[in-house]
Residue frames as a rotation matrix with the C-alpha (Angstrom) as fourth column:
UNK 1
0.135 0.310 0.941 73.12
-0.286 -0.897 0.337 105.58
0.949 -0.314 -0.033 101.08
UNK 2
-0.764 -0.301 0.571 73.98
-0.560 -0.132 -0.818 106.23
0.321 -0.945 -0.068 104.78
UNK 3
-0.112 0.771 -0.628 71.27
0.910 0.333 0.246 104.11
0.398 -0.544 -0.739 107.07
UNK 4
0.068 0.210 0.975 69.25
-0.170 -0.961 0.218 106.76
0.983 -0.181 -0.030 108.78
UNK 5
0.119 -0.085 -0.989 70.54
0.917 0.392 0.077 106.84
0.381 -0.916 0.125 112.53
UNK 6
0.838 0.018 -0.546 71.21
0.451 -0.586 0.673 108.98
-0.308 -0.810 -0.499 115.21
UNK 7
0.076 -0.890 -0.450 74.83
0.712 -0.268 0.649 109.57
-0.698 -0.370 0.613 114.11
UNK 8
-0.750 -0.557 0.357 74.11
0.651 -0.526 0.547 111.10
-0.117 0.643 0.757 110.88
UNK 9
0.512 0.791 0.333 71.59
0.674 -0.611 0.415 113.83
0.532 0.012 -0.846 112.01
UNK 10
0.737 -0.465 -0.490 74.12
0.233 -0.506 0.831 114.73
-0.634 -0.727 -0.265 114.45
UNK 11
-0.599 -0.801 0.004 76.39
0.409 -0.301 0.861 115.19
-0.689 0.518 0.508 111.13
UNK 12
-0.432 0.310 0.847 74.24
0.634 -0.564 0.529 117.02
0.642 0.765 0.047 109.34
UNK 13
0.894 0.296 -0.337 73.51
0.439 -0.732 0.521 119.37
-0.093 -0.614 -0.784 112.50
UNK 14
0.257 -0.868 -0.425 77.24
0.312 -0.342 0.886 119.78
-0.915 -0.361 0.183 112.60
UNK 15
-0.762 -0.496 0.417 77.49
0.634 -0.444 0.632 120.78
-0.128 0.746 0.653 108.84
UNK 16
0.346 0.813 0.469 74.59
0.687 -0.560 0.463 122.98
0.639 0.162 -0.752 109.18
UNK 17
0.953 0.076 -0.292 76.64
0.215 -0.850 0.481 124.90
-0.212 -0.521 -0.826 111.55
UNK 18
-0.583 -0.782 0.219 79.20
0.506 -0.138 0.851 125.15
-0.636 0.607 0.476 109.16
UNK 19
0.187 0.413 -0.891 76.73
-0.644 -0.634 -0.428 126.56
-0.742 0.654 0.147 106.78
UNK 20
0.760 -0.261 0.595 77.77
0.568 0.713 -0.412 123.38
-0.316 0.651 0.690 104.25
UNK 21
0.871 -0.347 -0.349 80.68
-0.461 -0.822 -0.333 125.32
-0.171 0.451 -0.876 103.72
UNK 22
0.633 -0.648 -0.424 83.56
-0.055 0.508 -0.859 123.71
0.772 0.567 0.286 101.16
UNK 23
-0.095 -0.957 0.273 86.06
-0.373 -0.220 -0.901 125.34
0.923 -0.188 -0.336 103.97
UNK 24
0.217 0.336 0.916 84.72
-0.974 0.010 0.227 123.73
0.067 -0.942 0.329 106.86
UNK 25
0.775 0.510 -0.373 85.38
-0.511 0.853 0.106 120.35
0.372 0.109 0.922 105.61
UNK 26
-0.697 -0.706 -0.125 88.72
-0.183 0.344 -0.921 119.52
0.694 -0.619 -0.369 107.86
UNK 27
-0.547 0.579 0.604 85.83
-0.818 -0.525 -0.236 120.22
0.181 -0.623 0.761 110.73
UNK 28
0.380 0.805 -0.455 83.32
-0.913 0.404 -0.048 118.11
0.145 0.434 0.889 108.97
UNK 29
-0.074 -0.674 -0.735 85.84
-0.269 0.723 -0.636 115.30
0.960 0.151 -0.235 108.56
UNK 30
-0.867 -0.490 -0.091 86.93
-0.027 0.228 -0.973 115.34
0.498 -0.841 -0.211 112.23
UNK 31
-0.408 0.739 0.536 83.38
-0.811 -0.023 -0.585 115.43
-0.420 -0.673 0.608 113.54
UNK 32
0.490 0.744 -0.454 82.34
-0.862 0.490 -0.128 112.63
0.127 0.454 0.882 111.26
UNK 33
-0.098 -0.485 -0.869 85.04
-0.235 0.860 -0.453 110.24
0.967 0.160 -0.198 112.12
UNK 34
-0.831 0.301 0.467 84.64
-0.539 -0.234 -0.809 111.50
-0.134 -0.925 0.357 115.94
UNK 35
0.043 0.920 0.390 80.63
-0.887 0.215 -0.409 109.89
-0.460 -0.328 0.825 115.55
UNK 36
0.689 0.567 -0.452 81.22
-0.718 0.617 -0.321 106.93
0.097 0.546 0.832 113.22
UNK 37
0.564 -0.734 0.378 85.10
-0.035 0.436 0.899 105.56
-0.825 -0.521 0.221 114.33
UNK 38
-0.367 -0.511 0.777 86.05
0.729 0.361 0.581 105.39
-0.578 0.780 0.241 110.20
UNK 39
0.155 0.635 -0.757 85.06
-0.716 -0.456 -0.529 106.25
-0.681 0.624 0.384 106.88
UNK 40
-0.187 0.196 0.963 83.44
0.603 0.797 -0.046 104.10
-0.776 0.572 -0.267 104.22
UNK 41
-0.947 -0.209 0.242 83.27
0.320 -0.607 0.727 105.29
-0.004 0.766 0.642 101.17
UNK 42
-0.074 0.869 0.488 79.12
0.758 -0.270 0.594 106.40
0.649 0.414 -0.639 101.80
UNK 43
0.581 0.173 -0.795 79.87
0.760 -0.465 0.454 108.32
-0.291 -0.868 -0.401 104.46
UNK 44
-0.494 -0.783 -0.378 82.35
0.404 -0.592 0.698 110.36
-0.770 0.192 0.609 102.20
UNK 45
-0.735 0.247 0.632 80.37
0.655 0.017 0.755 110.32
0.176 0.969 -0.174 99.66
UNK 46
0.303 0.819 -0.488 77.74
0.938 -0.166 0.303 111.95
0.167 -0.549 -0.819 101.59
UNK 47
0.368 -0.314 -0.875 79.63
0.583 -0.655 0.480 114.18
-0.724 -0.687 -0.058 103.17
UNK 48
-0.899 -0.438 0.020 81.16
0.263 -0.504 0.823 115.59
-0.350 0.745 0.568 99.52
UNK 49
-0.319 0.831 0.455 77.57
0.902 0.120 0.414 115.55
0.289 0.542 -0.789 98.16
UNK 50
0.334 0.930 -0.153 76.24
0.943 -0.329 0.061 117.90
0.006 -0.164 -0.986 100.96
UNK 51
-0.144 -0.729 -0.670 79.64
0.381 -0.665 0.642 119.97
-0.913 -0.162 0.374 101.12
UNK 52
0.992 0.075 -0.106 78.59
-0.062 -0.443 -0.894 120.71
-0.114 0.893 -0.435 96.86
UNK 53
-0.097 -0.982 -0.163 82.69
-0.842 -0.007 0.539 119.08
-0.531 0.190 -0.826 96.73
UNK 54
0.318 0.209 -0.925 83.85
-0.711 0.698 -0.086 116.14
0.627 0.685 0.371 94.58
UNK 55
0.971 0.235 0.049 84.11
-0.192 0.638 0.746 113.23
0.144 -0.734 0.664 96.12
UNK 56
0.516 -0.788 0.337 88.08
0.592 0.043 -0.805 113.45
0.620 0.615 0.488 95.16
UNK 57
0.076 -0.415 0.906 88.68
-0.142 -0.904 -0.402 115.92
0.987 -0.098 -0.128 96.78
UNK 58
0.333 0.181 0.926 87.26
-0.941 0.004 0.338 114.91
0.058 -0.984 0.171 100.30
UNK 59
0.925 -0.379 0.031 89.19
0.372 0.918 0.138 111.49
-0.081 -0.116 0.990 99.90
UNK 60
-0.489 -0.816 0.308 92.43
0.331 -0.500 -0.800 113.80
0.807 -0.289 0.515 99.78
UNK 61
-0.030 -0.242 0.970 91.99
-0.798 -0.579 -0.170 115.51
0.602 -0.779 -0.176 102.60
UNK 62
0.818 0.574 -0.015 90.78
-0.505 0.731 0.459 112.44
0.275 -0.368 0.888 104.20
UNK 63
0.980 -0.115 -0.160 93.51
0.127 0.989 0.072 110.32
0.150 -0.091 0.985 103.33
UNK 64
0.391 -0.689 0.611 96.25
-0.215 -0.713 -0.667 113.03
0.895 0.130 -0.427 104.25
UNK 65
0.057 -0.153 0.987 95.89
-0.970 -0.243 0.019 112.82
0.237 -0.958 -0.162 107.56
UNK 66
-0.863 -0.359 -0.354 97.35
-0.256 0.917 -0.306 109.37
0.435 -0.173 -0.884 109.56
UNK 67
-0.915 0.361 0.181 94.67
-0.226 -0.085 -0.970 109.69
-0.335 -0.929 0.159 112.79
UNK 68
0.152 0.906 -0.395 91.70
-0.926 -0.010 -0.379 108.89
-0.347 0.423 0.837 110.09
UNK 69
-0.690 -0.360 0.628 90.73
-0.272 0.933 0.236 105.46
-0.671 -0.008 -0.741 109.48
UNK 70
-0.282 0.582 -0.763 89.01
-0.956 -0.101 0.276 104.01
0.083 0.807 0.585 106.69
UNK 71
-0.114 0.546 -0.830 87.80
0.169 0.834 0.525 100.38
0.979 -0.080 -0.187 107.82
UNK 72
0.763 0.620 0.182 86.05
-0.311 0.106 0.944 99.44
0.566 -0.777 0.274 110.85
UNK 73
-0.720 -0.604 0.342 88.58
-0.655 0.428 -0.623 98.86
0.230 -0.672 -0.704 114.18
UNK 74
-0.300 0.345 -0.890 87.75
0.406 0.890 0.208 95.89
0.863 -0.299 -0.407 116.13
UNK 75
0.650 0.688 -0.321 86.59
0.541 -0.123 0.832 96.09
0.533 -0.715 -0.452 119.38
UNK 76
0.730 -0.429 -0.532 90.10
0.494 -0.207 0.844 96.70
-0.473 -0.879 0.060 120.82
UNK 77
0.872 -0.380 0.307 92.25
0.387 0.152 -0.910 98.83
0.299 0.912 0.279 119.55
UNK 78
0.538 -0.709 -0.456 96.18
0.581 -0.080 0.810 99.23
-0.611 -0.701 0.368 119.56
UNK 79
0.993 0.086 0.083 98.03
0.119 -0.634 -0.764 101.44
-0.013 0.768 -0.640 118.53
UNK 80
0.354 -0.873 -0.335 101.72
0.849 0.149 0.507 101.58
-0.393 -0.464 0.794 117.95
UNK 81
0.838 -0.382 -0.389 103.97
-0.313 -0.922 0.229 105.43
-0.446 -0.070 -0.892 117.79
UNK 82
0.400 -0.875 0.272 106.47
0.884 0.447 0.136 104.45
-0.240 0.186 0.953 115.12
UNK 83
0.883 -0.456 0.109 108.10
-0.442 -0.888 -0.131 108.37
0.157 0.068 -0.985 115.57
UNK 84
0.174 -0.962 -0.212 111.86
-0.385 0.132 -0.914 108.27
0.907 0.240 -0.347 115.81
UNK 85
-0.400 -0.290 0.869 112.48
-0.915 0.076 -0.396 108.77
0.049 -0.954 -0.296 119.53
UNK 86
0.663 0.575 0.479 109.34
-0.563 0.805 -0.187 105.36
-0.493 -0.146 0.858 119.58
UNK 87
0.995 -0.026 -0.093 111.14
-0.029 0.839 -0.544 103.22
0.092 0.544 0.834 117.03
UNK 88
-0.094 -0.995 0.015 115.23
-0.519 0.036 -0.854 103.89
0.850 -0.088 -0.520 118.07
UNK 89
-0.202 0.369 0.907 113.35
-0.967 0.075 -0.245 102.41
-0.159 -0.926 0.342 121.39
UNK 90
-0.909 -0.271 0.316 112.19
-0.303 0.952 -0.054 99.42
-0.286 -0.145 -0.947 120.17
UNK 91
-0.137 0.974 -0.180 108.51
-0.897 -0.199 -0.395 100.19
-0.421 0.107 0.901 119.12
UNK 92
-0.220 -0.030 -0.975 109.21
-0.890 0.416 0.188 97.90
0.400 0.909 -0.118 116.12
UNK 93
-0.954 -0.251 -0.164 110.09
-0.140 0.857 -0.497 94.55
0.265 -0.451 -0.852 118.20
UNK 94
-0.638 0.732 0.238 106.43
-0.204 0.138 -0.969 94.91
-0.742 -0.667 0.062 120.26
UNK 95
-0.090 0.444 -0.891 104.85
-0.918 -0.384 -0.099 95.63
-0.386 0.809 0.442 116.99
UNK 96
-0.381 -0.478 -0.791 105.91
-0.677 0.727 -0.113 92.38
0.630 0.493 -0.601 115.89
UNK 97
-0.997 -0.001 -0.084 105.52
0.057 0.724 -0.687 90.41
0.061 -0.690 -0.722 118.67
UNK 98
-0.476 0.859 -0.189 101.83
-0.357 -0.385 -0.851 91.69
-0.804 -0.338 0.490 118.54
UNK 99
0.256 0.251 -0.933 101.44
-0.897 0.421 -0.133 90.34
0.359 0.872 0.334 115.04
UNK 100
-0.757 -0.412 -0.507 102.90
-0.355 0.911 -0.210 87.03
0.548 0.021 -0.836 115.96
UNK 101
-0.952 0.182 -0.246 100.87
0.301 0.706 -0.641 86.15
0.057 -0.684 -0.727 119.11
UNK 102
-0.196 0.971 0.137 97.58
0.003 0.140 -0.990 87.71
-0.981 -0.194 -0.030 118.34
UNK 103
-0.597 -0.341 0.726 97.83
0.737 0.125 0.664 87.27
-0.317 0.932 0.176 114.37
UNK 104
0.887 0.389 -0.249 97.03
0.272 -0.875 -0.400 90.71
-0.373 0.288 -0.882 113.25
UNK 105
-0.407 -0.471 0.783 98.81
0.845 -0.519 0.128 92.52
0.346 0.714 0.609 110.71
UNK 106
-0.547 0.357 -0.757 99.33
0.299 -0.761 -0.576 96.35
-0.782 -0.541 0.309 111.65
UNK 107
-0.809 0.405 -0.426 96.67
-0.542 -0.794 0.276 98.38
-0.226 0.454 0.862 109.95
UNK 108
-0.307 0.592 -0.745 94.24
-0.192 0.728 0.658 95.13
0.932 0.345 -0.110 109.75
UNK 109
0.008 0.357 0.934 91.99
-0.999 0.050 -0.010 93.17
-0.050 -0.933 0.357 112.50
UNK 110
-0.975 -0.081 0.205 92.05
-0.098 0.992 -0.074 89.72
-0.198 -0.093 -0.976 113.70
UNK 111
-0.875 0.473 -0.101 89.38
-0.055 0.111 0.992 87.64
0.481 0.874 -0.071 111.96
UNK 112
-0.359 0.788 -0.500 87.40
0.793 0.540 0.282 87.68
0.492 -0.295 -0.819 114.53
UNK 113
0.505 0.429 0.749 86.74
0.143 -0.897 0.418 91.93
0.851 -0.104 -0.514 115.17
UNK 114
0.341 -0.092 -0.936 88.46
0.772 0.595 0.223 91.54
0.536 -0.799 0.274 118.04
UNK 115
0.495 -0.717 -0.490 91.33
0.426 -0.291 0.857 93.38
-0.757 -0.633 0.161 117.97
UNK 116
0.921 -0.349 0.174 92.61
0.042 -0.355 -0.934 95.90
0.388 0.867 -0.312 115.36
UNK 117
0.075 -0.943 -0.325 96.62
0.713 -0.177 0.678 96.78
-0.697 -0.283 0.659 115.26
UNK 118
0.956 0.170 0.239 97.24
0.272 -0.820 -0.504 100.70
0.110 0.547 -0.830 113.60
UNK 119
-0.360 -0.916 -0.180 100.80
0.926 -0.325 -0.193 102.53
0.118 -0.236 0.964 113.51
UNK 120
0.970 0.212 0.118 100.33
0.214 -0.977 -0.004 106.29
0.115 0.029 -0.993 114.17
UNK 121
0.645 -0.513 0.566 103.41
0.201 -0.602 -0.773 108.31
0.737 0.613 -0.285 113.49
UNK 122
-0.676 -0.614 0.408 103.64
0.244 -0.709 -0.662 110.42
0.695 -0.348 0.629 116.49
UNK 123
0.588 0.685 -0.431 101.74
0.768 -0.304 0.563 110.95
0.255 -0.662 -0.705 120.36
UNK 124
0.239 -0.302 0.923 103.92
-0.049 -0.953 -0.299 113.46
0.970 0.026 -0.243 121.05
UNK 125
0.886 -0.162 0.433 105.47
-0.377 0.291 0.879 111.63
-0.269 -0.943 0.197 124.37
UNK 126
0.326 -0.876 -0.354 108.77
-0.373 0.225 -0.900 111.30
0.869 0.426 -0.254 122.76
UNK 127
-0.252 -0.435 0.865 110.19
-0.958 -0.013 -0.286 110.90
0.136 -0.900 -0.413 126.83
UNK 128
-0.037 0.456 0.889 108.27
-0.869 0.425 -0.254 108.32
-0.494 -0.782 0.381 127.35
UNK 129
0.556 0.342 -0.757 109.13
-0.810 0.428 -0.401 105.78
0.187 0.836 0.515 124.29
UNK 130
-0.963 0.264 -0.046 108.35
0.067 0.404 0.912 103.33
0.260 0.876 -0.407 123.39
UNK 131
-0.634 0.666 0.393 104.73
-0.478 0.063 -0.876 104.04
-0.608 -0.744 0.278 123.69
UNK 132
-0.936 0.352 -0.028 102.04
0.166 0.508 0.845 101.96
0.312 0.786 -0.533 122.71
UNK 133
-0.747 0.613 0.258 97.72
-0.665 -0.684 -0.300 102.66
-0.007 -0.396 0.918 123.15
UNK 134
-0.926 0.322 -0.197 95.38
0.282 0.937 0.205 100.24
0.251 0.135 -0.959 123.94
UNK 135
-0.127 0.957 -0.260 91.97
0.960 0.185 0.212 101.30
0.251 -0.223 -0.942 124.06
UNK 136
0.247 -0.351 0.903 93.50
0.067 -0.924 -0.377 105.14
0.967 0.154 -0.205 124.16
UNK 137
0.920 -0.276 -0.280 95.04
0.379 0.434 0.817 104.18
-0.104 -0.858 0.504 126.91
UNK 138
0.200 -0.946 -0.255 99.08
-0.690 0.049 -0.722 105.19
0.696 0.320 -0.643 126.49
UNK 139
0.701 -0.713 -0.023 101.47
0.576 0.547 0.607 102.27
-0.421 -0.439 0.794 127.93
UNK 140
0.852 -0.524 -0.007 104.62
-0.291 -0.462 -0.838 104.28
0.435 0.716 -0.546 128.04
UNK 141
-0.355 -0.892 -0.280 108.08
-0.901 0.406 -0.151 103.01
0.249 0.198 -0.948 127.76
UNK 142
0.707 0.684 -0.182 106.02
-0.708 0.683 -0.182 99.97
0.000 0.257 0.966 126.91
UNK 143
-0.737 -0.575 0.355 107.88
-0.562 0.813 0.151 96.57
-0.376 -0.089 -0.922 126.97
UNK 144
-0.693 0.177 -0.699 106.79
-0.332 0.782 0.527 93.23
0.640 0.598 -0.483 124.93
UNK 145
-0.875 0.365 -0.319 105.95
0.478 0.543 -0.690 91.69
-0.079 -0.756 -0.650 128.39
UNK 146
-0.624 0.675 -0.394 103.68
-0.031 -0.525 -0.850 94.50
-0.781 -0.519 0.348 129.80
UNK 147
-0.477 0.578 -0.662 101.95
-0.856 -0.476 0.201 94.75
-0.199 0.663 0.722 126.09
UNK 148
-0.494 0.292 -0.819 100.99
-0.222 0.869 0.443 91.27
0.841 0.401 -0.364 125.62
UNK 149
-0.687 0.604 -0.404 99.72
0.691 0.369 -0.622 90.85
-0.226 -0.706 -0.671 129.12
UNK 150
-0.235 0.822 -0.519 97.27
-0.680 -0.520 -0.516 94.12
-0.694 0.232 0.681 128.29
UNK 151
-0.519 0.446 -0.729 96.25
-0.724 0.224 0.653 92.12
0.455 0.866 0.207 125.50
UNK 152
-0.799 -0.145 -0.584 95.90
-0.138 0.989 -0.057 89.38
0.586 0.035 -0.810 126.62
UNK 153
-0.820 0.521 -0.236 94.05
0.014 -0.394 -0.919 90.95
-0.572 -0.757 0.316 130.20
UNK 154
-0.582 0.605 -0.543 91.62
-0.556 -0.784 -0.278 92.85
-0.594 0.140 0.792 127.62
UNK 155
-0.316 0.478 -0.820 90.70
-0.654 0.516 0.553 89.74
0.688 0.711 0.149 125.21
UNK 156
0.684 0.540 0.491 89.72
-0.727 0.566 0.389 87.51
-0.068 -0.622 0.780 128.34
UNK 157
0.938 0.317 -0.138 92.68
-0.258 0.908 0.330 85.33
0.229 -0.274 0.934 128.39
């Protein structure tokens, strides 16, 4: 079961003005990742319980969508835009180089919470690619250099 906290009264105010309604649960979803940063599987569970859905069901919709995360981010997170216009740029190369010099595998954190590394599809700054996000930040037309020094800037060294 959920720990009782602040965040999940404020999700169960926010499916109470849904009415717990099955069709509300895109809503639900996006307000529950919006207060908690992920989903764990009790926080779905939950959230199918009070919705009267199977838990199946809200792990599809869930796991449809890219922009939902299912482990905890580290403290910092980056994001790389591997859309076309991002990766015919070079997205790929930074991507890399970001795994090398702060070991982190995208979609994983460094062992020490630090720093997470995510791919998202598409920001919809196609002009501006390669872009990469650091803390929802956007670095556009991003370069190796300029991304590793943010990193570097933001971890203290």
């Amino acid at each position: 079961m959920l720990r009782e906290d602040r965040r999940l009264q404020m999700l169960e105010r926010i499916m109470g003005e849904h009415s717990y309604q099955k069709s509300a649960l895109l809503e639900i979803l996006h307000a529950a990742h919006e207060l908690y940063g992920y989903f764990d599987k009790s926080l779905l569970v939950h959230i199918a319980e009070r919705l009267n859905l199977p838990p199946s069901q809200v792990y599809g919709v869930a796991s449809f969508y890219h922009l939902f995360r299912f482990r905890k981010p580290g403290e910092h997170v980056i994001s790389a835009c591997m859309g076309t216009a991002c990766y015919v740029k070079g997205v790929e190369e930074i991507v890399a180089a970001i795994e090398r010099e702060f070991n982190v595998k995208r979609g994983g954190s460094t062992s020490d919470g630090r720093l997470s590394l995510f791919i998202t599809r598409c920001i919809g700054a196609c002009a501006m690619a390669p872009n990469i996000t650091i803390d929802n930040e956007v670095i556009g037309k991003a370069t190796k250099e300029v991304v590793l020094e943010r990193i570097r800037k933001i971890l203290g060294g």
